[in-house]
LUMLONU-348975 format. One record per residue (C-alpha): residue number from 1; residue in one letter; x, y, z. Coordinates in nm, 4 decimals, decimal comma. Layout:
// residues N
{pos=NUM	code=A	X=X	Y=Y	Z=Z}
...
// end
This chain:
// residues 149
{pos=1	code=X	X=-1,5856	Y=-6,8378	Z=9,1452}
{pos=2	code=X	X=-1,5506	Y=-6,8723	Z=8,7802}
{pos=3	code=X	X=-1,4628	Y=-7,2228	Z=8,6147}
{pos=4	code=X	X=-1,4474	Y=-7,1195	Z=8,2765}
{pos=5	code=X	X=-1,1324	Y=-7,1673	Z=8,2388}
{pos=6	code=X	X=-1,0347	Y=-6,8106	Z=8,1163}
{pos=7	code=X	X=-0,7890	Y=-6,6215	Z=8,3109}
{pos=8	code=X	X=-0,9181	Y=-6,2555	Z=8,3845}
{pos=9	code=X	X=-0,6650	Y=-6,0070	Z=8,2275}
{pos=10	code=X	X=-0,6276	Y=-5,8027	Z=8,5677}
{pos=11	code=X	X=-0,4805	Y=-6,1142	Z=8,7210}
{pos=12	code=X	X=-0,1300	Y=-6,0688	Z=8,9217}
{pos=13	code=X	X=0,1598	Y=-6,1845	Z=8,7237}
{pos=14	code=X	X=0,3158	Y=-6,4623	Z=8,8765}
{pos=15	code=X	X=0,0537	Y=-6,6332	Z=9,1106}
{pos=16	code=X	X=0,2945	Y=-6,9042	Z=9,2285}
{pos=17	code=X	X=0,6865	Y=-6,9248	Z=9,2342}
{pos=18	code=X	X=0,9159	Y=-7,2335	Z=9,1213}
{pos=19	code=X	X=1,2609	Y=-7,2763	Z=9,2469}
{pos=20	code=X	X=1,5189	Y=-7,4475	Z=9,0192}
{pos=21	code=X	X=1,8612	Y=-7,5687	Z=9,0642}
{pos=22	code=X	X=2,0204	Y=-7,2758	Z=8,8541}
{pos=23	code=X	X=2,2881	Y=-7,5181	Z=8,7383}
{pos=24	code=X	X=2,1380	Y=-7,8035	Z=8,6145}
{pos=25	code=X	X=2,1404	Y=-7,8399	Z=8,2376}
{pos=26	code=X	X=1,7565	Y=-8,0219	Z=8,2961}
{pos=27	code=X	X=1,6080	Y=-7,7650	Z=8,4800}
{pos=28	code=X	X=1,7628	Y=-7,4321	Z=8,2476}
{pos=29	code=X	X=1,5644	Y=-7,6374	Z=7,9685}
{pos=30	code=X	X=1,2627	Y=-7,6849	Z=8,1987}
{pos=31	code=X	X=1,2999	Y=-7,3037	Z=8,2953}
{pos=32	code=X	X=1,2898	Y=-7,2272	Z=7,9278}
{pos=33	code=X	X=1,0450	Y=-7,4283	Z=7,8239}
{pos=34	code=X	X=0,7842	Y=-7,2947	Z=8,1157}
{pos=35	code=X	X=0,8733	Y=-6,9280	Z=7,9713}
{pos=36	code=X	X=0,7792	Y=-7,0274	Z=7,6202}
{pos=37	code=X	X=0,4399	Y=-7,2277	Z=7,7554}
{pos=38	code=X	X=0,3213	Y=-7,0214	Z=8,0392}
{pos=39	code=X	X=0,0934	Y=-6,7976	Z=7,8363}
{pos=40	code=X	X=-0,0927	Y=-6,6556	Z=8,1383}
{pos=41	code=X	X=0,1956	Y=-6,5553	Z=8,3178}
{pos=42	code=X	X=0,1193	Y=-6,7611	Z=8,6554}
{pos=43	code=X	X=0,4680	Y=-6,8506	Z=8,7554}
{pos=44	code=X	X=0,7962	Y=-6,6515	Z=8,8756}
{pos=45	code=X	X=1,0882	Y=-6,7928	Z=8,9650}
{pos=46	code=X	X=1,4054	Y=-6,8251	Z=9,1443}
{pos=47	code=X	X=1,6925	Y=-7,0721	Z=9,1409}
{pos=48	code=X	X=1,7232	Y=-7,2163	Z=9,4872}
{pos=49	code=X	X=2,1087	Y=-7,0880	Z=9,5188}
{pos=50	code=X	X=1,9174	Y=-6,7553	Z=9,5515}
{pos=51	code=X	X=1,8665	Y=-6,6125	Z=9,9171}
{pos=52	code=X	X=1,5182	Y=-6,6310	Z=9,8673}
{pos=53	code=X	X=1,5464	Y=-6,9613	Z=9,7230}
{pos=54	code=X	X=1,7718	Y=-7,1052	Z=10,0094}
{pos=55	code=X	X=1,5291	Y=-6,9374	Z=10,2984}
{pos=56	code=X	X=1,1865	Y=-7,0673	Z=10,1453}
{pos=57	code=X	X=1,3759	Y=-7,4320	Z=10,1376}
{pos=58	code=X	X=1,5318	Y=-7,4187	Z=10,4752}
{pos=59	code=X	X=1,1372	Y=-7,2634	Z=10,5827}
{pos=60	code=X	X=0,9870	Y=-7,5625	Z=10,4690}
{pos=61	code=X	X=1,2096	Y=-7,8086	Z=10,6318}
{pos=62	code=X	X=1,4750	Y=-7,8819	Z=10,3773}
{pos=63	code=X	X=1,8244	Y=-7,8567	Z=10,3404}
{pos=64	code=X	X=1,9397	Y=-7,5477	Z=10,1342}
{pos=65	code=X	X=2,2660	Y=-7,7406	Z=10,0899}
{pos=66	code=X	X=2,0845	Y=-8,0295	Z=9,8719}
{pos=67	code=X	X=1,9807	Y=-7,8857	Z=9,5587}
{pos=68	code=X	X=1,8041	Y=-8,2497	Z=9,5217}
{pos=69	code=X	X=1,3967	Y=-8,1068	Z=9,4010}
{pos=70	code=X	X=1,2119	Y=-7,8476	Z=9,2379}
{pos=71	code=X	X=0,9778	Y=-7,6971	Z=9,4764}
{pos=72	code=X	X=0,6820	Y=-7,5013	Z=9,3991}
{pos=73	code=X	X=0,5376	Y=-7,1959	Z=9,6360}
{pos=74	code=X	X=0,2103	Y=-7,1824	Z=9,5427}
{pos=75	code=X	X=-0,0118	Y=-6,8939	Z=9,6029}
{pos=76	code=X	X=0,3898	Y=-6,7224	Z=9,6856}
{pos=77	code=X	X=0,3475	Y=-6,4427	Z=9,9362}
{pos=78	code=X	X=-0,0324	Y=-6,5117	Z=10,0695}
{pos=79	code=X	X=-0,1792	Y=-6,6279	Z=10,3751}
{pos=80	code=X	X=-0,2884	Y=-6,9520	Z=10,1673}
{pos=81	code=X	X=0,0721	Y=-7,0148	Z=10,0453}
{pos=82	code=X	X=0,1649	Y=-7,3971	Z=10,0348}
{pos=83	code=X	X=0,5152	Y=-7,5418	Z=9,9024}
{pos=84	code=X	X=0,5380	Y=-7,8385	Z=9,6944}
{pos=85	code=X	X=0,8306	Y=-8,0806	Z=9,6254}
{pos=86	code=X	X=0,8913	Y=-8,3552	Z=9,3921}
{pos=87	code=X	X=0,6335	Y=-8,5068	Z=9,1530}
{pos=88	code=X	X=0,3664	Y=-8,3417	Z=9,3065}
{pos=89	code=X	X=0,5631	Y=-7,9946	Z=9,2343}
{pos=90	code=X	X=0,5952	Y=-8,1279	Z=8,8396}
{pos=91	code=X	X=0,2400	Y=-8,2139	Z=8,8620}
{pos=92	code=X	X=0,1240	Y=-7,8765	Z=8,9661}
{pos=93	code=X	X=0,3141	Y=-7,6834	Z=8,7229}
{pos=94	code=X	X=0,1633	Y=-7,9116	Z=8,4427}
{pos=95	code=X	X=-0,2003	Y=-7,8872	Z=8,5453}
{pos=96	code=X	X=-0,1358	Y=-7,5105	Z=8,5318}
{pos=97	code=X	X=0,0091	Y=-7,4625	Z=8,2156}
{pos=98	code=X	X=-0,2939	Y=-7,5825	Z=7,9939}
{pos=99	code=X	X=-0,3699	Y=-7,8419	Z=7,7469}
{pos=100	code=X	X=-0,1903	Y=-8,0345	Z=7,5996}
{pos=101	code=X	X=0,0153	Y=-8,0518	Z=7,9500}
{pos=102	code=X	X=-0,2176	Y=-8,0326	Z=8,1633}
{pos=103	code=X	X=-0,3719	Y=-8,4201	Z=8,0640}
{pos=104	code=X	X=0,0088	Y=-8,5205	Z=8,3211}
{pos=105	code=X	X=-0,2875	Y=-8,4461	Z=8,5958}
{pos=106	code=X	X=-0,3911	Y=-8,8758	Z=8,5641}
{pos=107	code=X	X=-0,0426	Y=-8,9225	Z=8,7079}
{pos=108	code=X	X=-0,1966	Y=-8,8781	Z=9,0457}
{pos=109	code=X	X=-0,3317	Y=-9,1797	Z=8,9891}
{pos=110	code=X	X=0,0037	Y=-9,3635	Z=9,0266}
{pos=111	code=X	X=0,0991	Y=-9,3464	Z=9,3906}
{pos=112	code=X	X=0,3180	Y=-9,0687	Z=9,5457}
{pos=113	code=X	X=0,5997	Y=-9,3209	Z=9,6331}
{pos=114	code=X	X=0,6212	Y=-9,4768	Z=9,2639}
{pos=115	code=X	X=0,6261	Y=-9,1168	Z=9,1403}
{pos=116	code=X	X=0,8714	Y=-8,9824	Z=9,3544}
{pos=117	code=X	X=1,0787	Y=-9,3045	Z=9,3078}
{pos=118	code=X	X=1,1440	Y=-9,2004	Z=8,9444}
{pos=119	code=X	X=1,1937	Y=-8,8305	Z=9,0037}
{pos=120	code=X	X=1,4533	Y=-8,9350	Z=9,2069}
{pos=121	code=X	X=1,6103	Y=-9,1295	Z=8,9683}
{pos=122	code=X	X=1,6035	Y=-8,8467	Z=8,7147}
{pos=123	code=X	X=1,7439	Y=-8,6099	Z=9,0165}
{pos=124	code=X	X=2,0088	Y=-8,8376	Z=9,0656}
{pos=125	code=X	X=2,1516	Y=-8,8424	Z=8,7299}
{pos=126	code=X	X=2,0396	Y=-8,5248	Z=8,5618}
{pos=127	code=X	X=2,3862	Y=-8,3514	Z=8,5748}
{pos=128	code=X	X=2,5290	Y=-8,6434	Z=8,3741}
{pos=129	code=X	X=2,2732	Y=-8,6581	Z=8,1092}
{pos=130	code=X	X=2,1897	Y=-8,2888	Z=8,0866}
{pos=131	code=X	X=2,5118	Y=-8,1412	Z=8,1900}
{pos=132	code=X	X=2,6146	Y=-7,9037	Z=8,4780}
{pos=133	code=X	X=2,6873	Y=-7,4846	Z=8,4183}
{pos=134	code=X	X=2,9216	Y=-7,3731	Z=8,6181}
{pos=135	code=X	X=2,6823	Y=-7,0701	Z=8,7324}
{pos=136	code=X	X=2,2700	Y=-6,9480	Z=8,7355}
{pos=137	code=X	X=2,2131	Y=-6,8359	Z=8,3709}
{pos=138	code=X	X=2,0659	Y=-6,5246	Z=8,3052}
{pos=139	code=X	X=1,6657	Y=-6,4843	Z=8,2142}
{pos=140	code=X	X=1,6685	Y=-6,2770	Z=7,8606}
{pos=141	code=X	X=1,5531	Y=-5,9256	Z=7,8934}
{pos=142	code=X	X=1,1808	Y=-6,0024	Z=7,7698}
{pos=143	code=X	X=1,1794	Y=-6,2358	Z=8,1116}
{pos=144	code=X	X=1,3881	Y=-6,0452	Z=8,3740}
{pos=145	code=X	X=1,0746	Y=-5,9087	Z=8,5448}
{pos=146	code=X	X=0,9609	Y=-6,2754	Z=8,6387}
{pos=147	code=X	X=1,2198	Y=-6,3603	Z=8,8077}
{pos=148	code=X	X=1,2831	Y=-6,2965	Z=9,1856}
{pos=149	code=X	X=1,6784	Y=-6,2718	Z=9,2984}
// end
């Protein structure tokens, strides 16, 4: 296995999949932002309104009707695939984006509880302070392909 670091250039696009709440003024910015920093190309995504969005939810024991966490497939469509909720979903796509982001990995020294305390909070009242579309926005052509509908 190679730690170097460097990702080999024949590596699959879109390693692991993160579902957002296509509606949420937060997570549209945190959906652009990820396209703009995710220079290797490891994440797809789908909004969990989708069909595939609602089924990998309600296959993982949530509620497709409570659009309440981002959730992270990682390793999407293997035998090793593993879903992720919460602060340890945030924390996985930050360790995976690179440095500078990547230094969010010493939050797992704070305990799971006081993290997921405070993502709820922000959950709770992100349509108030980021606003609420009324649908899923559209990826831009140059980003269509990493997106799953």
């Amino acid at each position: 296995m190679d730690h170097s670091g460097a990702q080999p250039p024949s590596a699959p696009e879109g390693e692991h999949l993160i579902l957002y709440d296509g509606v949420c003024g937060l997570c549209n910015r945190l959906l652009r932002f990820l396209l703009r920093h995710d220079h290797r190309h490891v994440f797809r995504f789908a909004s969990l309104q989708s069909t595939v969005g609602q089924a990998i939810v309600q296959r993982n024991g949530g509620d497709p009707g409570q659009l309440t966490s981002l959730y992270l497939v990682a390793d999407y469509q293997k035998a090793a695939e593993r879903a992720f909720t919460r602060s340890e979903a945030a924390l996985f796509v930050a360790e995976h984006l690179g440095w500078p982001w990547k230094a969010a990995r010493w939050l797992r020294f704070v305990p799971k509880g006081i993290r997921d305390r405070a993502y709820d909070l922000v959950a709770r009242t992100r349509y108030r302070l980021f606003g609420r579309y009324d649908r899923c926005l559209m990826p831009d052509p140059e980003s269509r392909s990493r997106f799953i509908t």
